[in-house]
N, C-alpha and C positions, 0 to 999 in steps of 0.2 A: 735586486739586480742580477744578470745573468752575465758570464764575460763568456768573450769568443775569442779560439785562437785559430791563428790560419798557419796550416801545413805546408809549406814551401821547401824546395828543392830541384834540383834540376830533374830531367825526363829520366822517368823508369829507373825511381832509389825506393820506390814503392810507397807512394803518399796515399792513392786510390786505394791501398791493399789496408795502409793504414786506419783509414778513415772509416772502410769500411768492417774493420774487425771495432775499433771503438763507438761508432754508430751503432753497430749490430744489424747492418743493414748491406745491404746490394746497392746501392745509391751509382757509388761512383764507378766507372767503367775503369777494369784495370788489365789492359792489355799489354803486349810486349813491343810496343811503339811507345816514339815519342807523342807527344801532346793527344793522347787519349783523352783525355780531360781539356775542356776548354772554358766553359763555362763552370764558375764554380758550384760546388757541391754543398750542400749545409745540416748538418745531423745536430738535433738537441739534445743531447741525451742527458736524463736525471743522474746529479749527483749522492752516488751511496754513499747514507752515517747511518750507522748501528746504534747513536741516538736517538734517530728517530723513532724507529720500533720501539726504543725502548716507553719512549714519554707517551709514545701510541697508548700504550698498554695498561699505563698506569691512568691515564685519563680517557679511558674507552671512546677514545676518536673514531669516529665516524670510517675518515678516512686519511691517509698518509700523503703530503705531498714536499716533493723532492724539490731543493730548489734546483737551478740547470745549467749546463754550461752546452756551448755551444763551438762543433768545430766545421773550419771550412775546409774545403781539398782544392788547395788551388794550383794552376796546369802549372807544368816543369818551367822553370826560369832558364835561360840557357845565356851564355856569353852574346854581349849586345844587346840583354834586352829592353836596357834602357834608352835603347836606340831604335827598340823596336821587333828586331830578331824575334821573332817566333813566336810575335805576336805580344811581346813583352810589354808593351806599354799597359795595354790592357788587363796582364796580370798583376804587374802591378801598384795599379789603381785596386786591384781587390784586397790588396794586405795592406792597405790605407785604410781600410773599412776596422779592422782586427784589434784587441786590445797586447794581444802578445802571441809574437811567432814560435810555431812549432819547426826548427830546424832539422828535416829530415835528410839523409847521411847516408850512404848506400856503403856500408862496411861488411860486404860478402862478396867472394868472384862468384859466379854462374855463366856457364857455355850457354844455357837457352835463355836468359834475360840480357837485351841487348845494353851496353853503356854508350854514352852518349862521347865519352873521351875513353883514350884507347887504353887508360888502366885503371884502376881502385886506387883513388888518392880522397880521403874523406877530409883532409885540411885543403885541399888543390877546392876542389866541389863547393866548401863553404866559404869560401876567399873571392868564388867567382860570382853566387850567389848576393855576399855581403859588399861587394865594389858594385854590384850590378843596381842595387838598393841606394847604396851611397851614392853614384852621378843620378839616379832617379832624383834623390834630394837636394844635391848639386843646381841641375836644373831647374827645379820648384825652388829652391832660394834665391837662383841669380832675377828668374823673372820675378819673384816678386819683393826685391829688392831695388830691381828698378825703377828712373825715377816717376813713372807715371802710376807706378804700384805701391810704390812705399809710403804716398799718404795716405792710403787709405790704411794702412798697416797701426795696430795697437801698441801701446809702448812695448810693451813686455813684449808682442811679437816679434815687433822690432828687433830687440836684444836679442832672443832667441834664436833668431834668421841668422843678424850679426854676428853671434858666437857660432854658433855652428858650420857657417861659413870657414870663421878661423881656422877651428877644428881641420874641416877637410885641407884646406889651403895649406895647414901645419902638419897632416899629418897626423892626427890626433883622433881616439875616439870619439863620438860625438855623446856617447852615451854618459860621459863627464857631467852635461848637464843636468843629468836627474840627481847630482847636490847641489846643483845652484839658482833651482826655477822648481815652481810649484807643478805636481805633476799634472793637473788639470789644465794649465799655461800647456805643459809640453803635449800632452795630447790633443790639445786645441792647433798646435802647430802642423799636425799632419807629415810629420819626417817618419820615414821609416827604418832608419838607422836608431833612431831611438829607443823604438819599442822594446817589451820585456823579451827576450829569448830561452829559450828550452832546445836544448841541444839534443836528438835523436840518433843513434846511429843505430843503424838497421842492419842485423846480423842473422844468420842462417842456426839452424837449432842447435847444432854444435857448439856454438859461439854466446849461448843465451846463457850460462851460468857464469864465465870467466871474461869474458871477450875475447878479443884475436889481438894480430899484428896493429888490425887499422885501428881499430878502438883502443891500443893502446898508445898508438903513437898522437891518437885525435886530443887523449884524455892529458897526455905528457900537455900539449901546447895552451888545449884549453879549459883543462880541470875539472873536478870532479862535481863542483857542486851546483850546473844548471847542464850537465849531461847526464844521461839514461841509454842503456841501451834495451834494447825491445826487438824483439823478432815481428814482425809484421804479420809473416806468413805465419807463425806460430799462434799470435792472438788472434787471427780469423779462424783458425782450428776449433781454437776455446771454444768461441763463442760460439762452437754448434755440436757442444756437448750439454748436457743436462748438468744440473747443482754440481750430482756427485761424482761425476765422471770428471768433470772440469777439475773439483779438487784431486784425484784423485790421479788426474794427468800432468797439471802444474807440482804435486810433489814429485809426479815420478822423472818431473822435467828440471826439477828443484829450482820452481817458479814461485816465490810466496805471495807476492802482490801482481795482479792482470797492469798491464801496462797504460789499462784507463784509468785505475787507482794512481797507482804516480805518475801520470800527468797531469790527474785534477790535484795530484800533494805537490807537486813543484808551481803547477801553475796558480795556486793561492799563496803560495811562499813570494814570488815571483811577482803577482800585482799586490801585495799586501790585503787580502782577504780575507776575514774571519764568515765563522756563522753563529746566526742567532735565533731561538725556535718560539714560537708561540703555541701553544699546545690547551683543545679542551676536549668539550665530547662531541664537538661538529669536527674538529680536524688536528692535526697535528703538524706542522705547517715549519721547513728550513728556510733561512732569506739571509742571503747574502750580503754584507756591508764589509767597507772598504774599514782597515785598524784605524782606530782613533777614531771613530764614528761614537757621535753624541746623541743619548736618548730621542733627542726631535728628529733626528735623519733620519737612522733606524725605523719611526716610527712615520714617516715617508716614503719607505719601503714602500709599507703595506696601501697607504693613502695620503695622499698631498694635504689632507685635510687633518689627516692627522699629525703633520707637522705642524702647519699653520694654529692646531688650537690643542697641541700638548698642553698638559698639565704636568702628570708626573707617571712614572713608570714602576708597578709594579717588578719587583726581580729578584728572581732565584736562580740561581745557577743549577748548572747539569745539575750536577755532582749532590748535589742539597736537595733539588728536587726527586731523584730515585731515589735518594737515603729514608726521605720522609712521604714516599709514597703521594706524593702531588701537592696540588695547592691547598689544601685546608689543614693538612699535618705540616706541613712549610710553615705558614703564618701561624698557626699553633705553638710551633715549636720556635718561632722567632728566626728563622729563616727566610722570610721575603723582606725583604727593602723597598721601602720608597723614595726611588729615586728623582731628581730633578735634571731641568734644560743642559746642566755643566755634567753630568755621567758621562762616563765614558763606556760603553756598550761594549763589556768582553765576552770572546770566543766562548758558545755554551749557553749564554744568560739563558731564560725563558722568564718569557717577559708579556704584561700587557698593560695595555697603556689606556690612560685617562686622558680624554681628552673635550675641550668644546668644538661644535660644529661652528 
């Protein structure tokens, strides 16, 4: 499985600039107007592990393949867009598509980038952004809660509508409910108040080792452990340097991880993701499964038919597998398992699996 997350914020906090330094691409147009972007943008880019190389090498693969994650750039939300403003409807309907938002934050002044409100307020900016979301949900609850709508409605959606409803009506988060409904239930619900979030705020290079005033006042309200700040303009830099240059300008910028590293580390923290490799001498292969994932899923990853006629799962972990130099000093040395349908598949295994057609 691959996840996508969509990059949202209001006009010109620099989501194009973002998108395009984590793609490594030109894709999105990033001008100094509002809604440069209108139709959304979509980069996959392969997720880097220094595991993979490693399993490459010991099992003289072929070739290496990255599992991926995918982001969108979608155009600036602005006050009323759930009413329409600026085209809002439209946008968003594209963060309905997304498994978890990127919440971009314009936490720098600039005389030559224009704002869209007459100061730098990064709690103002995500307050207008997240009400604009919530009556989107508002609206897609009332109508399909009503009564020509509600029979055709599932139990569980039912509840779900119903509570969330509450929520708004009381005041209350709605994101409450991902301890009280299955998360496949709530993404089947399509509210976008729910989804995962990753809080971005976007600083000038001064501001990339410490933050500022706004990143601190963002951080005081909304804490530290789904924000990141990131220079935008800075990571489009990087990424038109060479290997050594890049390291060599991220130390002297005292940058240790590129800002596409920790958004693919939050955003698997975030939707509950691990990874798992299967590795020989045709390829060396990461795949993505959600935690708590049992041998037959995993093994559906690869082919539906390999869930349908598992048998059992060969499995070694990372860490066992480099120590003993691959699969035949692993079982040698009593390091591979044979596991069954109730394993539970952790972060690392390499694994291959038996199965009937």
């Amino acid at each position: 499985m691959s996840f996508k997350c969509g990059i949202v914020g209001l006009p010109n906090v620099g989501k194009s600039t973002l998108f395009n330094a984590l793609t490594n691409s030109n894709k999105a147009q990033a001008e100094n107007f509002p809604f440069c972007t209108i139709d959304p943008n979509i980069g996959v880019v392969s997720v880097p592990d220094i595991r993979l190389e490693n399993l490459a090498k010991i099992s003289k693969s072929k070739k290496i393949i990255n599992t991926t994650i995918s982001f969108v750039d979608i155009a600036g939300l602005v006050k009323g867009a759930s009413k329409g403003e600026g085209l809002g409807n439209k946008f968003l309907s594209h963060i309905r598509e997304v498994d978890a938002i990127i919440h971009l934050i314009r936490c720098f002044d600039s005389n030559d980038i224009q704002n869209v409100n007459p100061t730098i307020d990064p709690i103002r900016d995500l307050e207008i952004i997240e009400t604009e979301m919530m009556l989107a949900d508002l609206e897609s609850i009332q109508k399909r809660l009503e009564k020509t709508n509600k029979k055709n409605l599932e139990e569980d959606q039912l509840k779900i509508l119903e509570k969330a409803l509450d929520c708004i009506n009381e005041n209350k988060e709605i994101s409450i409910l991902q301890s009280q409904f299955d998360k496949k239930q709530l993404n089947q619900s399509g509210l976008l108040s729910i989804k995962p979030k990753i809080f971005v705020c976007n600083v000038d290079e001064q501001s990339i080792q410490n933050g500022n005033n706004y990143t601190k006042l963002f951080i005081d309200k909304y804490g530290n452990e789904n924000t990141l700040i990131i220079s935008a303009d800075i990571e489009n830099q990087i990424n038109e340097l060479d290997l050594n240059e890049k390291k060599n300008y991220m130390k002297m910028i005292g940058i240790k991880e590129t800002g596409l590293d920790l958004l693919i580390q939050r955003g698997y923290k975030i939707l509950e993701l691990e990874t798992y490799f299967t590795s020989g001498p045709e390829e060396t292969r990461a795949w993505t499964i959600e935690k708590n994932c049992t041998a037959p899923k995993a093994a559906g990853e690869i082919h539906t038919d390999f869930e349908k006629g598992f048998i059992r799962a060969e499995t070694i972990s990372y860490i066992d597998f480099v120590a003993n130099n691959g699969w035949v000093n692993s079982k040698n040395n009593g390091k591979m398992r044979l596991e069954g349908k109730d394993y539970i598949v952790k972060d690392g295994d390499v694994l291959n699996f038996r199965f009937n057609t």
